[in-house]
Each structure stands twice: as structure tokens, then as C-alpha cells.
N, C-alpha and C positions, 0 to 999 in steps of 0.2 A: 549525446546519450546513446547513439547508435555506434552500436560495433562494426556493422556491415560498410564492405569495400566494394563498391559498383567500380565498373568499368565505365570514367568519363570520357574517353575519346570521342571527338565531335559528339556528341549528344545534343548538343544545342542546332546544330546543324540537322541533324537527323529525326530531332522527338519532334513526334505531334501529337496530341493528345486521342487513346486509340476511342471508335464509336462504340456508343452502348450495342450489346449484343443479348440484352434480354428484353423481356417486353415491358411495355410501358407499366402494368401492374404490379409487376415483379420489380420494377425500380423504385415508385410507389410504397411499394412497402416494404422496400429494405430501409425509405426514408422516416419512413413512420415504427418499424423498431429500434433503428437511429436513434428518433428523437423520446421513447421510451424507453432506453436502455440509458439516455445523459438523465431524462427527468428523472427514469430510479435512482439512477448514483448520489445524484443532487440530494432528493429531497431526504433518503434515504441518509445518508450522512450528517446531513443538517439537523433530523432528529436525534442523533447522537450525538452533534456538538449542543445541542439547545438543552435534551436530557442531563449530561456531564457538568454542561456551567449551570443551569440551572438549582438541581439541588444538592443540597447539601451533604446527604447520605452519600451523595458519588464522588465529594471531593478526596481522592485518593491517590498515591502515589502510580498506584497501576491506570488508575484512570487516567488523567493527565497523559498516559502514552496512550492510552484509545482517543481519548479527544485526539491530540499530535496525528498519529493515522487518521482519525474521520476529516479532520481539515484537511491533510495532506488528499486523504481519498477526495471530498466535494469539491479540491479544484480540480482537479481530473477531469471529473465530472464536468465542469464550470466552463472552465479553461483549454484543455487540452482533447478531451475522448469527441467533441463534434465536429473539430478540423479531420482527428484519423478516420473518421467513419467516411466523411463525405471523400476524404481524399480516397479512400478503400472503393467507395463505390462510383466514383467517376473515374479511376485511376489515372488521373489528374489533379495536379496543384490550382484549386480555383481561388488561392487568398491572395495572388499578387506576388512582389518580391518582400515587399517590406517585413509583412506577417511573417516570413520565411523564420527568418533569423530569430524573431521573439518568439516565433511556435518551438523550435529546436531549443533557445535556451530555456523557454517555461516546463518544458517536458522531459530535459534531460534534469530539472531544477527538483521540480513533484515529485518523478519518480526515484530518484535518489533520495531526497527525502521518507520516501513512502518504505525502500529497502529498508534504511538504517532506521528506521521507527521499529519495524517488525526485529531486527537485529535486538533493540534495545529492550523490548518486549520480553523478547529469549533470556537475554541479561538477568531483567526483572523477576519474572518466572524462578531463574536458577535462586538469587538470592536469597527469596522470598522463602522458599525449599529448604533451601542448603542452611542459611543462618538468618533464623524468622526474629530471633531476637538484635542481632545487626542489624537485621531491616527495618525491623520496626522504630528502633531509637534511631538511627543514623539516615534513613534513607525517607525525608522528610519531602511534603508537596514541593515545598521551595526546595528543592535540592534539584528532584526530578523538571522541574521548570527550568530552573537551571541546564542541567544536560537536553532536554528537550531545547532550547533555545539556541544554543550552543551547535547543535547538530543540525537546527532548520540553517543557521550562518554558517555555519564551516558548509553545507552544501550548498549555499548560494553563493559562497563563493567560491566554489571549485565550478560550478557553474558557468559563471564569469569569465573568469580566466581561462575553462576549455574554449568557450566558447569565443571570445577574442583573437586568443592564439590560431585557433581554426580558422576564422574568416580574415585573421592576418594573411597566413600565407592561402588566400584566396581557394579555398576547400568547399566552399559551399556551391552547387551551382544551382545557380538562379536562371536557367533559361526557361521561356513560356512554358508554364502548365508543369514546371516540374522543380521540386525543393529536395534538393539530395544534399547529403554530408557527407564529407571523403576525409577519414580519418589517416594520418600518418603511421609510421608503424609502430613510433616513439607514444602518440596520444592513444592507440590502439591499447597499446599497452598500461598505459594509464589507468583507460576507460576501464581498462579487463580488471585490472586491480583494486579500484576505487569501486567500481558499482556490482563488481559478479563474485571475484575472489575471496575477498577480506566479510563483507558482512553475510554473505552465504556459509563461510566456513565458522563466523558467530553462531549462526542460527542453528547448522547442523550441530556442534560441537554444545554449545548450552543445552538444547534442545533434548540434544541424548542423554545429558547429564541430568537434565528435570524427568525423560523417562525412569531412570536407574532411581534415585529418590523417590519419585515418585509411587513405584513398587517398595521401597523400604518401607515405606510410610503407609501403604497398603498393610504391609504383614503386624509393622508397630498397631496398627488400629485393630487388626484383627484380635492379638494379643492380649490389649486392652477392654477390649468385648466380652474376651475370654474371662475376663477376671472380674470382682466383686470391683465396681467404678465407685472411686471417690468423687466429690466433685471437682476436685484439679484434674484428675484422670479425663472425668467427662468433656471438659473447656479443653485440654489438648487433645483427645480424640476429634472433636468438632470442628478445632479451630486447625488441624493437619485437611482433614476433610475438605473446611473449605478452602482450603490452597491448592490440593489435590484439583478440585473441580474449575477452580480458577485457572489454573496448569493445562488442566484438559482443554477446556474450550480454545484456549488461548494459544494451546496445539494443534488443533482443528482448524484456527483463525490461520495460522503457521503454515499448516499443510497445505489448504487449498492455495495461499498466497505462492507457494512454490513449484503447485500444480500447473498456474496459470502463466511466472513469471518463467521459470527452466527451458521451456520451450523454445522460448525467445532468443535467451543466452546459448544456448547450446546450439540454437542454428546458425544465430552471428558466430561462434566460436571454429563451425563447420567452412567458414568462410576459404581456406587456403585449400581445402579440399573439394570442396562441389561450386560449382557455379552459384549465386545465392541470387532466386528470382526476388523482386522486388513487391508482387502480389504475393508471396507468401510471406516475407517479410511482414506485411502493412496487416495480416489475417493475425499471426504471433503476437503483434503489437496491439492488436486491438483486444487478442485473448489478455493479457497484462492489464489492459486498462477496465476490462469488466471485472477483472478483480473487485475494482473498489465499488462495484453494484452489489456484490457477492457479499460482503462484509457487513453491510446493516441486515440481514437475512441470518445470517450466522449468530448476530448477536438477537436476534428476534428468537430465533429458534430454543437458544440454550440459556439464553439470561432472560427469565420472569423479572428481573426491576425492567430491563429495554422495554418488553412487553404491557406493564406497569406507567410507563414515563409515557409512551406514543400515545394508550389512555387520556390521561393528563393532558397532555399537548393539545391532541387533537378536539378533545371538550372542551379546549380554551381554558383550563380550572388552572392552570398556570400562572393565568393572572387577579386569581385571587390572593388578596392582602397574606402574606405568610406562609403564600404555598410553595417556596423553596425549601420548608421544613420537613413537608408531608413526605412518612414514612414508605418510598419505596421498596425496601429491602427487604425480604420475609426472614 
């Protein structure tokens, strides 16, 4: 999943891991918002997939791609965000050779997943906007489960097979204290296509097309205000509204997600042009991964049912008899 082209000549020969150069407190508690920054992601997540399956009110098409993202986000969390951290702050590989190879396929695996979810997102959004009556008949849980499944396996296995073909022709090196990926110029090109090109150019390209609607449907409702409301008037005034606000958040969900990941891609993409240090690499990479800390916060802030459901959860009233019914929604 990395883009980035080190210079491997003797490195195995020459790396040793460099000494800490800050003070014992200062290391201390870069380990302790470390492990603050994995417990948010985690727990943080995990209330949104327990929210989503939980009750019934959430069972949605759109939701299904929020759960898809909060899974994808709490392995992150789980999985992946406490190897980078500690590797960021030791700037050393402390997990061995073997963890190499599984930490590079589990994180090239998450976050490709985690792209094309938000891609799919934008899809959904557009839809939903553009033809609410297509959406609504045609674009059913089981359908979205469908494409959600489909996309978690077409990325695992592209996965697979980068990751094979890479430590075929012996790309990864594994010497003491240090896990690097040396991508070819053939897989380079792959990587750029499959993870940066194609679903970045989804996201902007939907995205802009749910703004543009988005204002039509603004001046339609003004319109509608304007005039003596039937009640079919009223129920599509309402019902554009709340797609409108669904669109938004779920815009904001979009933005920051592209705020945190571009950073990343565009400095791997700088690759032929500047020398690319490997501590700012591991800084970019860790900005990406607090993404998925960012996202239970977003949905706290702007959705009262999240706000509603953590409630629930946290009072334990969740496991009372019938309480997947209890109306969240206002």
C-alpha cells in the first residue's frame, strides 16, 4: 500500500536503529497518546457498529456503508494504527520479520477498503439526490450488502496478489529494526491507480455532482415555502431536506477524510522529484490512520440518533428485552 521508493543499497549493512533524542517524559507520553489515540479509534467505532446492528431504525442502505467504514475504521484502530505509532516513535521496526509481511498486507488491505467505502459513500449520496425514487425501489439493504461485500473481497484480493508478487521478486527488506516496501515501477503504477487515481477521482467527481443538486434542491424548497403547502408538498419538502443534511454531513465525513489521506498520496507521488525522508513518510501515514479516530466525533457532533444510541449503550438499556426497537430517530 505504499507508494514510496527508498533507496535499498546495503541498508542492511549500514541501518541500526537511530538513539532516542528526547527525554524520558517526552517519550512517555508520546506512548500514552499512542495508546489514547488506538483506544479512541477502537471504542469510538465499535459504538457505531453496536449503534448500526443494533437497532432497527438504522437499518439502512446508507448505513450499511457507515457500519462498512466504522469496521473498516476499528481495525485500523485494532490492527494496524499501534505498530505505526510505535514504529513513528522508536524509528525502528520493533515486531520482528514475520509481523513485517502481515502488517504491510493488513494495511495496504484496511485502507483500501476504508478509500473505496468513502468512494461508495459519494456513489450513494449522488443517487439518493439525483433519483430518490430509483433509490429507494432498487437500491435495497441486501443489494448494498451485496456491493459492500464485494468491495471488502475484490480488496482483499488485490491485496493478496500485490503483496505476493512483491515479496516474490524479494521487494520487501527485512533487515534488523527495519520493514520497508520497494515497489517496482509496473506495481507503482498499479498502487497509483487502484488506491489514489480511480476512487479519488469517484469521490471528487460525485461529490461535486451532490453539491450542484444539492443547491437545486435548496432553491426547489425555498419555492415550496414560498407557496400555500399541500401535504405532498410538505413530505417532499422534508423528505429533499433530509437527504440534503444526510449529503452534508456525509460531505464533511468526505472532506476531512481527504484532508488527512492527500497529504499522504501526493508526497508518495513527489517521489521522482524530491528525495522522500522516511520520518515524514511514517508522520503522513499516521495523519491517514487518525482519520478513523475523527469519524466517531463527526458522527457525534452532527447526528443526534449517534448521540441518542451512545446513551443507550452506555446505560447498558440495550439489553433490555425489545430495545432494538427504541425509537432513535427524531
Amino acid at each position: 500500500m505504499n507508494l514510496i521508493e527508498y533507496n535499498q543499497s546495503d541498508r542492511c549493512e549500514h541501518f541500526s536503529c537511530p538513539e532516542r533524542s528526547v527525554s524520558p517524559v517526552v517519550y512517555i507520553l508520546l506512548y500514552v497518546c499512542s495508546a489514547a489515540a488506538v483506544l479512541t479509534t477502537v471504542c469510538g467505532n465499535m459504538l457505531i457498529i453496536i449503534s448500526v446492528l443494533h437497532f432497527k431504525q438504522l437499518h439502512t442502505s446508507t448505513n450499511t456503508l457507515v457500519l462498512s467504514l466504522a469496521v473498516s475504521d476499528f481495525l485500523i484502530g485494532a490492527l494496524v494504527m499501534l505498530p505505526e505509532l510505535f514504529w513513528a516513535i522508536e524509528s525502528c521496526w520493533i515486531f520482528g520479520r514475520s509481523f513485517c509481511t502481515i502488517f504491510w498486507l493488513i494495511g495496504g488491505f484496511i485502507v483500501g477498503v476504508s478509500v473505496y467505502n468513502v468512494a461508495l459513500i459519494s456513489v450513494d449520496r449522488y443517487l439518493a439526490l439525483s433519483s430518490p425514487f430509483f433509490y429507494t425501489n432498487k437500491i435495497s439493504i441486501w443489494v448494498m450488502c451485496t456491493v459492500v461485500c464485494s468491495t471488502w473481497c475484490v480488496t482483499l484480493g488485490y491485496s493478496i496478489t500485490f503483496c505476493y508478487f512483491t515479496k516474490s521478486f524479494s521487494n520487501f527488506l527485512l533487515c534488523p529494526g527495519e520493514c520497508m516496501l520497494f515497489l517496482s515501477k509496473v506495481w507503482s503504477l498499479i498502487d497509483l491507480v487502484y488506491l489514489f487515481l480511480f476512487p479519488f477521482s469517484v469521490i471528487i467527481i460525485f461529490y461535486t455532482l451532490v453539491f450542484v443538486i444539492a443547491k437545486k434542491h435548496a432553491t426547489a424548497i425555498r419555492e415550496l415555502n414560498n407557496h400555500t403547502q399541500t401535504k405532498t408538498r410538505k413530505i417532499t419538502s422534508q423528505s429533499m431536506k433530509s437527504e440534503r443534511k444526510a449529503a452534508k454531513v456525509l460531505g464533511i465525513l468526505v472532506s476531512v477524510f481527504l484532508a488527512c489521506v492527500l497529504p499522504y498520496f501526493i508526497y508518495s507521488l513527489s517521489g521522482n522529484l524530491i528525495e522522500l525522508q522516511a520520518e515524514t513518510a511514517h508522520k503522513l501515514m499516521i495523519l491517514v490512520y487518525l482519520n478513523s479516530a475523527i469519524n466517531p466525533f463527526i458522527y457525534a457532533l452532527f447526528y443526534p440518533w449517534f448521540r441518542r444510541c451512545i446513551k443507550l449503550i452506555i446505560t447498558l438499556q440495550i439489553f433490555q428485552a425489545d430495545s432494538s426497537l427504541i425509537s432513535v430517530l427524531s
